[in-house]
C-alpha positions in Angstrom: 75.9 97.7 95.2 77.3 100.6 97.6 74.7 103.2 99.0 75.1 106.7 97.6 76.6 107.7 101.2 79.5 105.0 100.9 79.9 106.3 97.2 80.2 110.1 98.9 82.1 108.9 101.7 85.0 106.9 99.3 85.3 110.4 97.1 85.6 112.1 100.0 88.7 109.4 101.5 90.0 109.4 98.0 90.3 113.4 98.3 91.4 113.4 101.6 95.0 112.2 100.3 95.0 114.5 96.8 98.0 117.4 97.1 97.4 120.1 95.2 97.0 124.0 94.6 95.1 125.0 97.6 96.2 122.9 100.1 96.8 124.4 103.1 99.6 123.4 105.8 98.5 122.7 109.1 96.7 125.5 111.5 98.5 128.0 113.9 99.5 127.1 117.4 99.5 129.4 119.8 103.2 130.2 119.7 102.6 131.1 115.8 104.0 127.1 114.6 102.2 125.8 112.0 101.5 122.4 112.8 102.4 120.0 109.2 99.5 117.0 110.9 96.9 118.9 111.0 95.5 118.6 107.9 94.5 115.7 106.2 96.3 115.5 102.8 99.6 116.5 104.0 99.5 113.8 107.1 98.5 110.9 104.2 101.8 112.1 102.7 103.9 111.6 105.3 102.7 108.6 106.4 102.9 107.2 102.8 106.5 108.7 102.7 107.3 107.0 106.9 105.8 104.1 105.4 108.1 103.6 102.0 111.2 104.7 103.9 110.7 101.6 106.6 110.2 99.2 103.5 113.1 100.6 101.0 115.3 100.4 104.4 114.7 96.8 105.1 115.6 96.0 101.2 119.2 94.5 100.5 119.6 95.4 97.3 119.5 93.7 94.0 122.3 91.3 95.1 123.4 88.8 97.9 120.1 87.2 98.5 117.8 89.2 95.9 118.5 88.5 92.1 114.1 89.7 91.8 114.3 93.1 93.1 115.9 96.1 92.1 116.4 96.5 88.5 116.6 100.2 88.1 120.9 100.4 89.0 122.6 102.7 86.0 126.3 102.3 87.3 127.1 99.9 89.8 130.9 99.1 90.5 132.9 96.9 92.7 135.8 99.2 94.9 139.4 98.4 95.6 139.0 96.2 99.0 141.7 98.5 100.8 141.3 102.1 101.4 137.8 102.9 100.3 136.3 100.8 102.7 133.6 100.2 100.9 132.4 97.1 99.1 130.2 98.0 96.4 128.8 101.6 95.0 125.2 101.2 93.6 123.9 104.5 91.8 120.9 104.5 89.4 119.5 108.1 87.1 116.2 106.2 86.2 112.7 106.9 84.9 110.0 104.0 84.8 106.6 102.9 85.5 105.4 100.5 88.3 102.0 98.7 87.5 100.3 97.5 90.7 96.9 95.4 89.8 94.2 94.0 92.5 90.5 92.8 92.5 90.5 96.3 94.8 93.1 98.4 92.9 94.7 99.5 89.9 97.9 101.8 90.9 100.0 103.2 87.9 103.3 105.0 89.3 105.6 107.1 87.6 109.2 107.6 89.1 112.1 109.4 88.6 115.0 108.1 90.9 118.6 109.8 91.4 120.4 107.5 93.9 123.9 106.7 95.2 124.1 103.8 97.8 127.6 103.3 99.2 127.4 100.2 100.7 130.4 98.5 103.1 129.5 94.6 103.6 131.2 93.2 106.9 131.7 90.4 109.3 133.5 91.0 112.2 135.6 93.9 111.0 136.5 92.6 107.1 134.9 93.7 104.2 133.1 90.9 102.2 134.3 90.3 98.6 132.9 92.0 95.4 132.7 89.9 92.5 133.8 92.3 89.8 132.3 90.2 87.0 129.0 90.4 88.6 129.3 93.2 90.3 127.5 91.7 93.4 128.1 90.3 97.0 126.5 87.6 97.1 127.5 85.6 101.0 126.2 81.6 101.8 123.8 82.5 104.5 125.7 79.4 106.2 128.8 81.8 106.8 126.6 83.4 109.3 127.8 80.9 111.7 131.2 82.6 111.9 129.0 85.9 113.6 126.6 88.2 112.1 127.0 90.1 108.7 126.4 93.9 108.5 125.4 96.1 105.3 126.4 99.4 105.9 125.1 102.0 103.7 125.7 105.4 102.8 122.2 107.0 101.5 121.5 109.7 99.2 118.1 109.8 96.8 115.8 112.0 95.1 113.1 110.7 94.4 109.8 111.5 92.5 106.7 109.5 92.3 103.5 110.3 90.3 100.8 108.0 91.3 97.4 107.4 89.6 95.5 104.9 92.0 91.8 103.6 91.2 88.9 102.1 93.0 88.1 99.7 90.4 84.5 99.3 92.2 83.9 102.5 92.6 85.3 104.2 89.6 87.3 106.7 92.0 90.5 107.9 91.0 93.0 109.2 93.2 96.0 111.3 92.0 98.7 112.1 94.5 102.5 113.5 94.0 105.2 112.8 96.6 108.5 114.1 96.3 111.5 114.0 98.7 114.7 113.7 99.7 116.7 110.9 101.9 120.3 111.5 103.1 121.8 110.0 105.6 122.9 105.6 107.0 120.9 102.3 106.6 122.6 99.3 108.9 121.3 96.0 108.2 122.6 93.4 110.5 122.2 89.4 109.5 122.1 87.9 112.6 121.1 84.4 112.5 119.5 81.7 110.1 116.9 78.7 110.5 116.5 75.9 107.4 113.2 74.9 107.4 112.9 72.5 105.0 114.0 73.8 101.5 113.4 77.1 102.6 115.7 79.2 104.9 114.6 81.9 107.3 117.1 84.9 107.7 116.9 87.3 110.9 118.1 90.4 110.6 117.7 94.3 111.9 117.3 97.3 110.8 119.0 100.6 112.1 118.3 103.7 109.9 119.8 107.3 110.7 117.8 108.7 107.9 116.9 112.3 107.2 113.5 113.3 104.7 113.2 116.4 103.5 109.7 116.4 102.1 107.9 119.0 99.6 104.5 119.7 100.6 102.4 122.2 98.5 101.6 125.7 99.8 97.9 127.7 99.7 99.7 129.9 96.7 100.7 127.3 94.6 104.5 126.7 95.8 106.0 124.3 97.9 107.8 124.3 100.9 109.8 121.0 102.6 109.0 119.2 105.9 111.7 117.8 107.6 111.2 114.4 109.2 114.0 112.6 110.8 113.8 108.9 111.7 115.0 108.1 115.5 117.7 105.8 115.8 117.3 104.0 118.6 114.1 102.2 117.7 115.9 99.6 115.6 113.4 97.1 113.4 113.7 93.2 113.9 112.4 91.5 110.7 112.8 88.3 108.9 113.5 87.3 105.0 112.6 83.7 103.6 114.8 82.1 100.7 113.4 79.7 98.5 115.8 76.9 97.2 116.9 79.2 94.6 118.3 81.3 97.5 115.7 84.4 96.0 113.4 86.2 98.6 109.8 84.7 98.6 109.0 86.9 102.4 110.2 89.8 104.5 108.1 89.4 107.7 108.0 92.0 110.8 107.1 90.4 113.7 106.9 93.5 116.0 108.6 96.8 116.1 108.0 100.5 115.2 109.4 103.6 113.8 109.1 107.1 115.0 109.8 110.2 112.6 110.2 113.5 114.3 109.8 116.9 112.5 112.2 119.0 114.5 110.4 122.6 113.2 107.5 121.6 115.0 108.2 118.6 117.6 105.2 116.3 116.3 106.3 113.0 115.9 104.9 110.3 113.6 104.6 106.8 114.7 104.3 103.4 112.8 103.8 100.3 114.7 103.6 96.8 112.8 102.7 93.5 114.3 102.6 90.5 112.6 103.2 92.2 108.6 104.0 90.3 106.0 105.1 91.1 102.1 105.5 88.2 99.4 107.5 88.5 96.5 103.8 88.5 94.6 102.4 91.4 96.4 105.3 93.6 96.5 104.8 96.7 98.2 101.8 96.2 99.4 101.6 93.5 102.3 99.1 90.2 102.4 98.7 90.1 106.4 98.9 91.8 109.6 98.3 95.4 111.3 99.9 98.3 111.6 99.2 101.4 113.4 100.1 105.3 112.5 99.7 107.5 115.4 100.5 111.4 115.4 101.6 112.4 118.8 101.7 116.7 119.4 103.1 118.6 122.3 100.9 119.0 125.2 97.7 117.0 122.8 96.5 113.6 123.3 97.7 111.1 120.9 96.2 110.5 117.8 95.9 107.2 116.4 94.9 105.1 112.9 95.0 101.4 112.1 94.6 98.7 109.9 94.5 95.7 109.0 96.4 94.0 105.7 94.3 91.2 103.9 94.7 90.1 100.3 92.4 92.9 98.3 91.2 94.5 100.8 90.9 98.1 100.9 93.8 100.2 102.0 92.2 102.2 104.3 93.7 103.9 107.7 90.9 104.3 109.8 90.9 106.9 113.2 90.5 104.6 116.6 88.2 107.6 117.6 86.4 109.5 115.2 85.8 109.2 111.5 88.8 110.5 109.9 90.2 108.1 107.4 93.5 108.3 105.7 94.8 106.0 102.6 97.6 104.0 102.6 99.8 103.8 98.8 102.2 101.8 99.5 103.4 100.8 95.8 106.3 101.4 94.5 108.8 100.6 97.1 112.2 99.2 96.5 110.7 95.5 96.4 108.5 96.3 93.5 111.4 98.2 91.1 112.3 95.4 89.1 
């Protein structure tokens, strides 16, 4: 049985990440700029939002090599192979409900997506067929030989999502609202391959000129949005396993980070992984591995949280120095829409 204190302490966490009326945006600097970071909710948010936006970018789709993900397309359609220059249009106009269940959590997500991918599949210069019946390019990872393959998309979303997350231990409920807006490119780049047994081990990378406009809730009950843009030349190495039915059982990141500047203010946001790991069981929410969020300010040290993924375990970025703790909700990513 948890102490009292721990009890306190959890409601308090659990609060920490709750957007609502009366939330107010960061404190004054000197030169009269409100700094977004400084308080407690609205940093949970972005990091959440840094977090799902790394995840979603790595994604392929619901074709090629990933028949189990995305299910939530409206109007996908092939295009004419000359003069569009593109191989495949994926939109979707879609509300549904994620269910995410743990011996630690229970997370119930709401979402309304409007999204238009316009996605160019290459290798060296040629656009990759689109089957028209299936409305899908689907490539033999073997072809991979003849030089690397490239998904090149073109990115617009809204997107919504309502999320009631519980402690089932504790009883605590968390309620927390993001909202925002991505424009911009995603360029995934198929490298290599290794066949390891029945299973086969794709390397690829991710390069992501991505723009966030965020909506973050105001003292008087409005809301205003927080730019974050993702830097480009901090590209993300990660691997995908196959099974033998050629569907994704593991996207794996090795090593790499992603830093999000917010150009009103110059703070930048920081995620390093190492050694992170997501199963086509867990989803969203990864079995192994750390990663770190650090907030870095002009002219102010650094400031850094961690943790550490393990099946069930709590979701729980802690300061390196300090006490602060943020949470980490990472369901309902583009691997868990299906």
């Amino acid at each position: 049985m948890q102490s009292p204190r721990y009890t306190a302490q959890l409601a308090a966490l659990l609060g920490s990440l709750a957007v609502g009326c009366g939330t107010q945006i960061g404190n004054p600097t000197g030169a009269g700029i409100a700094r977004v970071t400084d308080d407690p909710g609205t940093l949970g948010t972005l990091v959440n939002a840094a977090f799902l936006q790394t995840v979603d970018g790595m994604n392929m789709g619901d074709y090629a090599y990933s028949r189990t993900e995305s299910r939530v397309s409206t109007d996908r359609s092939c295009q004419p192979q000359s003069g569009s220059g593109l191989s495949l249009v994926d939109k979707a106009d879609s509300r549904h409900s994620v269910k995410d269940e743990t011996a630690v959590w229970y997370a119930l997500s709401e979402m309304n997506i409007k999204r238009s991918y316009e996605d160019a599949w290459t290798q060296n210069g040629t656009l990759l067929a689109c089957d028209p019946n299936a409305r899908s390019v689907r490539f033999n990872y073997e072809r991979l030989q003849l030089g690397p393959v490239r998904l090149e998309s073109r990115v617009n979303e809204d997107l919504v999502r309502s999320l009631t997350l519980t402690d089932i231990k504790e009883k605590q409920e968390l309620r927390h609202n993001l909202t925002f807006k991505k424009t911009g490119k995603r360029t995934l780049d198929f490298v290599n391959y290794a066949e390891l047994g029945r299973n086969v081990v794709l390397e690829a990378q991710l390069n992501n000129q991505v723009e966030s406009a965020i909506s973050l809730p105001t003292a008087d009950g409005g809301q205003v949005p927080v730019t974050m843009q993702l830097q480009e030349r901090f590209p993300l190495d990660f691997a995908i396993t196959l099974d033998a039915n050629q569907d994704w059982t593991r996207y794996a990141i090795a090593s790499g980070r992603q830093e999000f500047v917010i150009p009103a203010t110059g703070e930048v946001l920081r995620l390093e992984f190492r050694n992170v790991n997501f199963t086509r069981e867990s989803g969203c929410v990864p079995v192994s591995g750390q990663m770190a969020a650090t907030v870095i300010r002009p002219n102010e040290d650094e400031v850094r949280y961690s943790i550490s993924f393990q099946p069930n375990a709590p979701l729980k970025l802690k300061a390196e120095s300090g006490t602060e703790t943020l949470v980490l909700a990472p369901f309902a990513c583009v691997l868990k829409e299906r």
